[in-house]
MOPAC internal coordinates of N, CA, C and O (Angstrom, degrees):
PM7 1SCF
backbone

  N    0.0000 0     0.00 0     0.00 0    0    0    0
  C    1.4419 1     0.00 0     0.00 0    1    0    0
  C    1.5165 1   108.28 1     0.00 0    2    1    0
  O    1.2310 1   121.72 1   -56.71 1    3    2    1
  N    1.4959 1   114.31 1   123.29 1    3    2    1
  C    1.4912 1   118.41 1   164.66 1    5    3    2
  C    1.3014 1   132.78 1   -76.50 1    6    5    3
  O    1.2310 1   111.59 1  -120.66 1    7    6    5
  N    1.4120 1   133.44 1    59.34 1    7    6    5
  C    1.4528 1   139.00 1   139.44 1    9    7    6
  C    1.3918 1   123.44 1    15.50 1   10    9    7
  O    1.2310 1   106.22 1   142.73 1   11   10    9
  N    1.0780 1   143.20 1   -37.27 1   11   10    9
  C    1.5200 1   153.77 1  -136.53 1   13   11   10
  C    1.6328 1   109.37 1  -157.11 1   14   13   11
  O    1.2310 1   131.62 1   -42.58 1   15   14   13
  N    1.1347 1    95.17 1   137.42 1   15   14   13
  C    1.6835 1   124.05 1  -177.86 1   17   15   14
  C    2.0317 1    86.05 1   -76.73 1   18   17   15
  O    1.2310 1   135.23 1   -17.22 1   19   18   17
  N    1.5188 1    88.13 1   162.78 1   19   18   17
  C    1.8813 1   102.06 1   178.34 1   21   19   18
  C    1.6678 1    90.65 1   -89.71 1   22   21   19
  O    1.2310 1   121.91 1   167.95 1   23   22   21
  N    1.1909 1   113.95 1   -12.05 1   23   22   21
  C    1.9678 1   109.91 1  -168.86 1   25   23   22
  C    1.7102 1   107.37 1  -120.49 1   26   25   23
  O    1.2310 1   134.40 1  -166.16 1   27   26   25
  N    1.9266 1    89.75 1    13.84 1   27   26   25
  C    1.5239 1    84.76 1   157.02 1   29   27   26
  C    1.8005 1   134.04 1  -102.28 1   30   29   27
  O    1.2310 1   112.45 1   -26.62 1   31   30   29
  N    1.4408 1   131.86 1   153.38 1   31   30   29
  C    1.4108 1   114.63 1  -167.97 1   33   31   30
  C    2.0761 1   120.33 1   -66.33 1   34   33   31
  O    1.2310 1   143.37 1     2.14 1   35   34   33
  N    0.8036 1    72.19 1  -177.86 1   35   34   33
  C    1.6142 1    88.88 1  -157.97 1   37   35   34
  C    1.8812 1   111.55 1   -56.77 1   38   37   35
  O    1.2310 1   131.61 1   154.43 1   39   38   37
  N    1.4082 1    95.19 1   -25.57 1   39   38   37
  C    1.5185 1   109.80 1   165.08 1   41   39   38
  C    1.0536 1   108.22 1   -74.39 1   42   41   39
  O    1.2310 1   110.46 1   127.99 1   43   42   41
  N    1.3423 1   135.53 1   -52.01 1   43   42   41
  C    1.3468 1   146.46 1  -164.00 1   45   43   42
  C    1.5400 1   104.83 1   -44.19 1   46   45   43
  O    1.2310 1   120.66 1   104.56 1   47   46   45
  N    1.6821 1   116.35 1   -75.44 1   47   46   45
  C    1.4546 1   140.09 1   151.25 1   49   47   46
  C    1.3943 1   100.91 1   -16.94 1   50   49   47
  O    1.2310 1   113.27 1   104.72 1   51   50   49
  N    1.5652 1   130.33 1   -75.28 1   51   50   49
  C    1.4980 1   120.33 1  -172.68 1   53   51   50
  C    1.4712 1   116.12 1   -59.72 1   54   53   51
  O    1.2310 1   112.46 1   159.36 1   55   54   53
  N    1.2518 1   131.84 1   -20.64 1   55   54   53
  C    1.2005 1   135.96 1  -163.93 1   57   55   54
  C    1.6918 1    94.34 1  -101.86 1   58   57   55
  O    1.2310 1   105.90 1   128.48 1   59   58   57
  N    1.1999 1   143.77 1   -51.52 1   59   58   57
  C    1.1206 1   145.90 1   139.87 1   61   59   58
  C    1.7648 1   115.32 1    -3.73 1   62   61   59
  O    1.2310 1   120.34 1   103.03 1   63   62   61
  N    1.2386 1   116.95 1   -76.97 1   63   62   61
  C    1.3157 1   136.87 1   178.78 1   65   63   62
  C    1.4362 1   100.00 1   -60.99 1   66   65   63
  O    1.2310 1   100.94 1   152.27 1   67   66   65
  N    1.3726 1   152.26 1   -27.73 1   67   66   65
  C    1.2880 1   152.37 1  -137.16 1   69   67   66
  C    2.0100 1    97.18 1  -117.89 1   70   69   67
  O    1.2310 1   129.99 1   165.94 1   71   70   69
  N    1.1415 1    98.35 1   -14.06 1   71   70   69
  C    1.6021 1   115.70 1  -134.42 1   73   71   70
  C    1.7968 1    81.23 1   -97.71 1   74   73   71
  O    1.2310 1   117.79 1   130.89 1   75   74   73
  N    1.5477 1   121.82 1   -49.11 1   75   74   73
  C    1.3771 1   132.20 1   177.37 1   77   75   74
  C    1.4545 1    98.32 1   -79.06 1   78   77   75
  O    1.2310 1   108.44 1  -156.93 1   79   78   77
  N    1.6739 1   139.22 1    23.07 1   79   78   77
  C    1.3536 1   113.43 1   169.63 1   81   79   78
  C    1.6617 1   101.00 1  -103.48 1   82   81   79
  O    1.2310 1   126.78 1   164.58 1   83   82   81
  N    1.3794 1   104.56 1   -15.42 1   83   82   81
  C    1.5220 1   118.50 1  -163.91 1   85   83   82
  C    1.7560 1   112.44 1   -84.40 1   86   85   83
  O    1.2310 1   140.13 1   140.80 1   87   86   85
  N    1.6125 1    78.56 1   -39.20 1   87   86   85
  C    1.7746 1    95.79 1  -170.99 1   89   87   86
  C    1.2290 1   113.70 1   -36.92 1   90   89   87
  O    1.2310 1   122.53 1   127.23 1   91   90   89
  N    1.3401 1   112.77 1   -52.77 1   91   90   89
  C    1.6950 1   107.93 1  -166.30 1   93   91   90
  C    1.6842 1   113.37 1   -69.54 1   94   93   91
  O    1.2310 1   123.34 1   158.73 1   95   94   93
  N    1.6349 1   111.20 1   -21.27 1   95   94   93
  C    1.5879 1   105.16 1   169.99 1   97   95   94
  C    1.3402 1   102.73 1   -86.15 1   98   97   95
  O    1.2310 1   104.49 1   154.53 1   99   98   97
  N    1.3346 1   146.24 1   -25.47 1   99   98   97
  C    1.6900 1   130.72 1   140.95 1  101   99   98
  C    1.4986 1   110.45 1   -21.97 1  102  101   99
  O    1.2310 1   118.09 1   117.62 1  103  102  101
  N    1.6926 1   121.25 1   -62.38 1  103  102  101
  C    1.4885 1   106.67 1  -166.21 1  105  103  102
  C    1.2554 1   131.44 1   -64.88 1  106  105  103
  O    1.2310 1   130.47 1   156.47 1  107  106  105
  N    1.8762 1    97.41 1   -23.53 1  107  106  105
  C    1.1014 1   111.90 1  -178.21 1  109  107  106
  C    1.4436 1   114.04 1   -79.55 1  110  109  107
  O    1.2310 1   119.83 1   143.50 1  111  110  109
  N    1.1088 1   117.93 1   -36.50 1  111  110  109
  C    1.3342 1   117.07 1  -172.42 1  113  111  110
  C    1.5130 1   113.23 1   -76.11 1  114  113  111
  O    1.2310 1   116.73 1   160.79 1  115  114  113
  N    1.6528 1   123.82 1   -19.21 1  115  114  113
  C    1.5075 1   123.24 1  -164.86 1  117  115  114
  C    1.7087 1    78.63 1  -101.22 1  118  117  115
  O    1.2310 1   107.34 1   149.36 1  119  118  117
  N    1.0726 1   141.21 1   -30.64 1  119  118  117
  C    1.5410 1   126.54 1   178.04 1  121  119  118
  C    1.6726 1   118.26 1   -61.24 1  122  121  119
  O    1.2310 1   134.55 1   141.11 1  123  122  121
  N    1.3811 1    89.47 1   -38.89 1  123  122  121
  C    1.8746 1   105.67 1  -170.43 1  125  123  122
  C    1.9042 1   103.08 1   -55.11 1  126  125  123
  O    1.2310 1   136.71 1   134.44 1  127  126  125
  N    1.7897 1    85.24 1   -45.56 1  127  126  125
  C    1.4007 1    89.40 1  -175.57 1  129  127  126
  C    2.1234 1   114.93 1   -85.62 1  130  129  127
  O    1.2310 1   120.74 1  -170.12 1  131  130  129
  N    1.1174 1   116.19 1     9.88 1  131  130  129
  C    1.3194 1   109.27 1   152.06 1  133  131  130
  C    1.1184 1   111.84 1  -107.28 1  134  133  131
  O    1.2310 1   112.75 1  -172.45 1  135  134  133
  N    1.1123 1   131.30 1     7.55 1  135  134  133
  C    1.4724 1   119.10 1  -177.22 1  137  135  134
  C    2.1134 1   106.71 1  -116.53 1  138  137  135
  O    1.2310 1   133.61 1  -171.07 1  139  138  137
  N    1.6974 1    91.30 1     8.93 1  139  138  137
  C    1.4954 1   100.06 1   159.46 1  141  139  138
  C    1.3005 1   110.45 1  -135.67 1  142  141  139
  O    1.2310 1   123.77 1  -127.70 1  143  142  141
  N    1.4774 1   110.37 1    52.30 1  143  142  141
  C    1.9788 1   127.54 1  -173.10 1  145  143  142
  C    1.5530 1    86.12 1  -103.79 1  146  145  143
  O    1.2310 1   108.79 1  -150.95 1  147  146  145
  N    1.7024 1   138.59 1    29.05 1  147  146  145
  C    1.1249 1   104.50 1  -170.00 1  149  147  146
  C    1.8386 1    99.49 1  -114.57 1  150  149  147
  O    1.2310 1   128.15 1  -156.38 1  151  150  149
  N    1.4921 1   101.91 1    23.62 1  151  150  149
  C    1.3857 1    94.67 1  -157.49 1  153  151  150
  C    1.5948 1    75.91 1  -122.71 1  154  153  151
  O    1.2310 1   115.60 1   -46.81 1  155  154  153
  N    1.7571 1   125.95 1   133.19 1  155  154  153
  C    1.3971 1   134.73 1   170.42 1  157  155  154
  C    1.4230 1   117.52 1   -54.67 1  158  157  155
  O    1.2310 1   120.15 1   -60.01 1  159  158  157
  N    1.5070 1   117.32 1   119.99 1  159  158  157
  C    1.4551 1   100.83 1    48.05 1  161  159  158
  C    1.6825 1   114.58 1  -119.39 1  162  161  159
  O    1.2310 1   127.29 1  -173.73 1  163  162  161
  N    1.2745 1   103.59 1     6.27 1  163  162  161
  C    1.7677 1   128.34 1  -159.98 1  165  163  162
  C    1.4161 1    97.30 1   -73.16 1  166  165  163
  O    1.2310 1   115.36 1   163.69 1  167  166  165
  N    1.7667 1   126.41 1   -16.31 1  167  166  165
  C    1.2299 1   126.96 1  -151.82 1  169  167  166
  C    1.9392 1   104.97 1   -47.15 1  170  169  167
  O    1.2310 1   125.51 1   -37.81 1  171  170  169
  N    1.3799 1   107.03 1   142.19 1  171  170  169
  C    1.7558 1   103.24 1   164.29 1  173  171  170
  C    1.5685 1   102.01 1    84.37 1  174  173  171
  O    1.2310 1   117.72 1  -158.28 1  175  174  173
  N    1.3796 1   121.94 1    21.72 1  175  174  173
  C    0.9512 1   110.36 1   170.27 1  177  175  174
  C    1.7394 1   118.55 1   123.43 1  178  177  175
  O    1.2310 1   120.98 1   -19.86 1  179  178  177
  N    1.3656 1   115.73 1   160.14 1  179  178  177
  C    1.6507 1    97.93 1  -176.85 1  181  179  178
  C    1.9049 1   109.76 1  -132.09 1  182  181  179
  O    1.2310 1   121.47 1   -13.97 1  183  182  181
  N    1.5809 1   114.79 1   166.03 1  183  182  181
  C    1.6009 1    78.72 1   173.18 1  185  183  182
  C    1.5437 1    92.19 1  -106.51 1  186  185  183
  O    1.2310 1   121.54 1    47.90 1  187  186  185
  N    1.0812 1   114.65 1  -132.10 1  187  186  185
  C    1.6098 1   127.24 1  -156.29 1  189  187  186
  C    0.9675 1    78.86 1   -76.78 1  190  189  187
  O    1.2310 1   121.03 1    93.16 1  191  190  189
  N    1.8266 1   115.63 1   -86.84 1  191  190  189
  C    1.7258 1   136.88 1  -171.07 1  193  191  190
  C    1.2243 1    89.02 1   -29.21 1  194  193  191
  O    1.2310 1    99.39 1    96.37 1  195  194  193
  N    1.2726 1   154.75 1   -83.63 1  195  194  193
  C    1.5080 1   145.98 1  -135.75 1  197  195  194
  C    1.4987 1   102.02 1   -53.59 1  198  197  195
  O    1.2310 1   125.81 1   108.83 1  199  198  197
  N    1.3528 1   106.43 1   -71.17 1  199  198  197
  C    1.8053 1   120.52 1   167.89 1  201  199  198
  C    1.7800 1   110.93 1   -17.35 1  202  201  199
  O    1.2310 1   130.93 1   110.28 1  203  202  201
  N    1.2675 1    96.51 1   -69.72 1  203  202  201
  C    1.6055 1   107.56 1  -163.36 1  205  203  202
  C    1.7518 1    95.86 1   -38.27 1  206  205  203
  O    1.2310 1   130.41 1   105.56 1  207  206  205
  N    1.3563 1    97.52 1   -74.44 1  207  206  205
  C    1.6638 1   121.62 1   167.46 1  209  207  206
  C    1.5100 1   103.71 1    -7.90 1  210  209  207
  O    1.2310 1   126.75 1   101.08 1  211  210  209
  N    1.5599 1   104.63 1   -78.92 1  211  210  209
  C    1.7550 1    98.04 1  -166.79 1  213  211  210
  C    1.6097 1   106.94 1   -75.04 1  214  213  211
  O    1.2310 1   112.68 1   170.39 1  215  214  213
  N    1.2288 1   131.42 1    -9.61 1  215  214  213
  C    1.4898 1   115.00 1  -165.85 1  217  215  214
  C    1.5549 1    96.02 1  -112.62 1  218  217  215
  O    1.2310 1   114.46 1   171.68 1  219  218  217
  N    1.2883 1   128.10 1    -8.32 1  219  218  217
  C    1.3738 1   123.77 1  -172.97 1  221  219  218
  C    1.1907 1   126.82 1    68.05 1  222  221  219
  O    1.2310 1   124.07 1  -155.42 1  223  222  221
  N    1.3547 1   109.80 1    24.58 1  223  222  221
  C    1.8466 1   128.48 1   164.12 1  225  223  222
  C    1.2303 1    98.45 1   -71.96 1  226  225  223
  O    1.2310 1   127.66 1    12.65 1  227  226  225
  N    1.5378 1   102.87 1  -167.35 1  227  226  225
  C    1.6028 1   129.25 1  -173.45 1  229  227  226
  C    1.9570 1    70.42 1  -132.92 1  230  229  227
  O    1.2310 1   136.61 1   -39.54 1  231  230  229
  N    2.0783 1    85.43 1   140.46 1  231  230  229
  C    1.4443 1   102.57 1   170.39 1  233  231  230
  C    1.7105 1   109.79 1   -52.29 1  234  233  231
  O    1.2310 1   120.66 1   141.35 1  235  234  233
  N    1.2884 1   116.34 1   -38.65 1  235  234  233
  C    1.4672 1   117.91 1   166.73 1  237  235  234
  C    1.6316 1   130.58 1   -28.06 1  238  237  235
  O    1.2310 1   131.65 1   110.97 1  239  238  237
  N    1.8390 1    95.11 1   -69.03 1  239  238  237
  C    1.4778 1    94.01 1   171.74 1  241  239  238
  C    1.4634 1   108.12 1   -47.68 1  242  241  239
  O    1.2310 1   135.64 1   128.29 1  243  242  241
  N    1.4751 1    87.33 1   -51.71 1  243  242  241
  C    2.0218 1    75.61 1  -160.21 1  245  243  242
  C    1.5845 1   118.70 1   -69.47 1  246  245  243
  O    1.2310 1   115.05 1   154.93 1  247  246  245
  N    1.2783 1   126.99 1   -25.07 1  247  246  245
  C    1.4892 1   102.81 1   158.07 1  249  247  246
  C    1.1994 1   124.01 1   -69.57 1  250  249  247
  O    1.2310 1   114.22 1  -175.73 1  251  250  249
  N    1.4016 1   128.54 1     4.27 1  251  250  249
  C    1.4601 1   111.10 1  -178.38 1  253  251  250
  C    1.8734 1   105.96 1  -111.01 1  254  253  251
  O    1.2310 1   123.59 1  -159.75 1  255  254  253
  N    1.7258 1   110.73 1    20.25 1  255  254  253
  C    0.8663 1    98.74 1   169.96 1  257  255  254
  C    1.8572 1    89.54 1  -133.14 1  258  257  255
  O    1.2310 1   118.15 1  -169.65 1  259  258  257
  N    1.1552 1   121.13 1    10.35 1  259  258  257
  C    1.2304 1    96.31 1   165.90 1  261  259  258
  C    1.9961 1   127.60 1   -66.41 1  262  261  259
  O    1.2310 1   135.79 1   126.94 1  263  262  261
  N    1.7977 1    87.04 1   -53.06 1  263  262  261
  C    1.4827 1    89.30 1   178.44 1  265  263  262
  C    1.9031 1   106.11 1   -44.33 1  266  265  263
  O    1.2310 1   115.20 1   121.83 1  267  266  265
  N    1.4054 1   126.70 1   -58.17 1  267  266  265
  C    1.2385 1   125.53 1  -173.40 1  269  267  266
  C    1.8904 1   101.00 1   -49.76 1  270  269  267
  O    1.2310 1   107.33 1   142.82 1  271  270  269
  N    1.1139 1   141.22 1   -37.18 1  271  270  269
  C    1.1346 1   125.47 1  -152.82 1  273  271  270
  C    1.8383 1    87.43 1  -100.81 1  274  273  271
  O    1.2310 1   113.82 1  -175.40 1  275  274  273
  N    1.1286 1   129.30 1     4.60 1  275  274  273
  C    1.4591 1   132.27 1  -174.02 1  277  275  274
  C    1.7860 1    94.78 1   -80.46 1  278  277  275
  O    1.2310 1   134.42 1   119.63 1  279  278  277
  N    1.7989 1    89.71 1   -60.37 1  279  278  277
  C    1.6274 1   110.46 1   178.48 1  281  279  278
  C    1.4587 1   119.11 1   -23.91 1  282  281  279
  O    1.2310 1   120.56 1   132.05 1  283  282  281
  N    1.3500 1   116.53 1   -47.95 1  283  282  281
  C    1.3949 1   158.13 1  -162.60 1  285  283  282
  C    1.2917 1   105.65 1   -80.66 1  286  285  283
  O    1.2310 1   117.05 1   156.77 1  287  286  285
  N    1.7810 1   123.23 1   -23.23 1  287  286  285
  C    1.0953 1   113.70 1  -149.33 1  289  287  286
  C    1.6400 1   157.36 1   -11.92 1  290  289  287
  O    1.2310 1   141.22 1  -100.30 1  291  290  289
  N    2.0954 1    76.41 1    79.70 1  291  290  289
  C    1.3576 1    94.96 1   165.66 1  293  291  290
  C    1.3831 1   107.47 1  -106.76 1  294  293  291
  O    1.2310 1   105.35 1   158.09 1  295  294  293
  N    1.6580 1   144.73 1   -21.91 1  295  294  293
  C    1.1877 1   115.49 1   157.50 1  297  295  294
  C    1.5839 1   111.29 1  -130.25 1  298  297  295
  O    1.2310 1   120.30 1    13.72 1  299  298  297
  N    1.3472 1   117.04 1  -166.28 1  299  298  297
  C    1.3882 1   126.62 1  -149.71 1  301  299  298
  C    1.6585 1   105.29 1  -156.71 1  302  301  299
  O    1.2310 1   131.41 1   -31.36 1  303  302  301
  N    1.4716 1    95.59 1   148.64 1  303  302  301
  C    1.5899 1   108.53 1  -172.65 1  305  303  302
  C    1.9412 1    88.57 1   -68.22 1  306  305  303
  O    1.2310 1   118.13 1   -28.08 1  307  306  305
  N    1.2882 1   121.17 1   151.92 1  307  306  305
  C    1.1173 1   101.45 1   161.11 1  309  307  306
  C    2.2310 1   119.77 1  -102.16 1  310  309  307
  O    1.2310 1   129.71 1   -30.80 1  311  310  309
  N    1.1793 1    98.88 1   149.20 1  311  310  309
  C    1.6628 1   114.18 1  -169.29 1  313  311  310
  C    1.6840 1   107.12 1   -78.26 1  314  313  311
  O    1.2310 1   129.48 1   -60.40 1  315  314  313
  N    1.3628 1    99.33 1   119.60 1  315  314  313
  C    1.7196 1    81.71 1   155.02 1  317  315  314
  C    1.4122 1    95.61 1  -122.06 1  318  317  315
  O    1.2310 1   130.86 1    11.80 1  319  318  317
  N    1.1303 1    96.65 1  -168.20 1  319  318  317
  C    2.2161 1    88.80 1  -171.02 1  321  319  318
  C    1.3916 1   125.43 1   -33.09 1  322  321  319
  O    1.2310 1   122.11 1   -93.93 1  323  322  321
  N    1.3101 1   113.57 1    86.07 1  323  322  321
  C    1.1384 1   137.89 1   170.14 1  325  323  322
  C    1.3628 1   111.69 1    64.10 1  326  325  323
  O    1.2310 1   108.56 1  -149.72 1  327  326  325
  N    1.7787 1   139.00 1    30.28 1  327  326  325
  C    1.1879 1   124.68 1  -164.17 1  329  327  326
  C    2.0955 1    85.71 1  -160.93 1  330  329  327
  O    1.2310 1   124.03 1   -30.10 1  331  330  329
  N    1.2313 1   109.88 1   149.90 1  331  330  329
  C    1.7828 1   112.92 1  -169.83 1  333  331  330
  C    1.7484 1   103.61 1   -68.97 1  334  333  331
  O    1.2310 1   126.53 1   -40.68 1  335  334  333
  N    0.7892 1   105.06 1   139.32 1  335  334  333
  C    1.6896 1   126.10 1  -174.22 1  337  335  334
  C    1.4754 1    95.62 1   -65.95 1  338  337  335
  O    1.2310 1   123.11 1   -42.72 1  339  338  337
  N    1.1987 1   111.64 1   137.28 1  339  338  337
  C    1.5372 1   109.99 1   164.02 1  341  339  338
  C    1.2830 1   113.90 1  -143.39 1  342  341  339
  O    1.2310 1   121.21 1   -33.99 1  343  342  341
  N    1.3533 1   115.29 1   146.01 1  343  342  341
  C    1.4447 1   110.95 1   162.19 1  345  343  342
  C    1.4839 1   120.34 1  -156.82 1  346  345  343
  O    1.2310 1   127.70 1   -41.68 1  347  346  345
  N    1.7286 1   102.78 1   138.32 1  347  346  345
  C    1.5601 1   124.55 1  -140.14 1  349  347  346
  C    1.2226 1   114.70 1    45.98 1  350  349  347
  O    1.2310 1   122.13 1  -141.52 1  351  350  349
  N    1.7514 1   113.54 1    38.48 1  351  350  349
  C    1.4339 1   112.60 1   163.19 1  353  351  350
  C    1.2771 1   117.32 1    85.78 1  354  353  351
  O    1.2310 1   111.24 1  -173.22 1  355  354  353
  N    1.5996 1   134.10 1     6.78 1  355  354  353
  C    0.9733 1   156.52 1   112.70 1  357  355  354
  C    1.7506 1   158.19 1   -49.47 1  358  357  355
  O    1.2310 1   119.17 1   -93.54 1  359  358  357
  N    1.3837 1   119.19 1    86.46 1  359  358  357
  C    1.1726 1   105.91 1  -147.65 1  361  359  358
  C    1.4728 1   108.93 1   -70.67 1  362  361  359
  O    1.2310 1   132.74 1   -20.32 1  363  362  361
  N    1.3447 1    92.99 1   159.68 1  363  362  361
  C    2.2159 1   107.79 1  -168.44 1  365  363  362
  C    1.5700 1   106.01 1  -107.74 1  366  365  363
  O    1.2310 1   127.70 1   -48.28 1  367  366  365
  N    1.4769 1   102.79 1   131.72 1  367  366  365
  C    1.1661 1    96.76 1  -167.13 1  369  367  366
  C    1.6573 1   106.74 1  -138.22 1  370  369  367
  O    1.2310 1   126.99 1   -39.37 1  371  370  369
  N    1.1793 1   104.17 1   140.63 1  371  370  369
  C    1.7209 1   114.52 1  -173.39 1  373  371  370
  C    1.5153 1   119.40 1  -113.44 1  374  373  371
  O    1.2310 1   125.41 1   -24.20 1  375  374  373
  N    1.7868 1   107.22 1   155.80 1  375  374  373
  C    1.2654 1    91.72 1   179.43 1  377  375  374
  C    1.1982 1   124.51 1   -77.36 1  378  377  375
  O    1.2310 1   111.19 1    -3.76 1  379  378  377
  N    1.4501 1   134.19 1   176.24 1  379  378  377
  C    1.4807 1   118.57 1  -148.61 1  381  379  378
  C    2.1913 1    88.79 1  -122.63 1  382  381  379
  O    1.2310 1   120.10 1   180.00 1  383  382  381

């Protein structure tokens, strides 16, 4: 995966390239932790902030690998009647 613009600096590019060695222990680690959302108060799902919390990311990483791990479909916004679950204004999201 290319990270980096051609008119970005030379760090940019290394940090880019460095960025896909980590990713996959990101997926693993934000999956591990929905797939142990079953114990309260996380029950039904988690949002970002919750994630960060149990896996010891920055809310950052983990939204910027949720959409990618959506792609993937391994997880999912979660539904309540027909509209994305949220809570404190945050949508909750489970593994799929």
């Amino acid at each position: 995966m290319n990270n980096a613009r051609a008119s970005d600096p030379i760090t940019s590019v290394i940090a880019g390239e460095r960025a896909a060695l980590f990713a996959g222990n990101h997926y693993d680690r934000i999956l591990a932790a929905l797939a142990d959302d079953l114990n309260p108060p996380v029950w039904g799902g988690m949002t970002a902030g919750e994630m960060a919390r149990a896996t010891g990311m920055s809310v950052e990483q983990v939204c910027r690998r949720l959409p990618e791990l959506q792609a993937r479909g391994q997880v999912q916004v979660v539904q309540f009647e027909g509209e994305d679950l949220l809570r404190n204004g945050y949508r909750v999201w489970e593994a799929v």
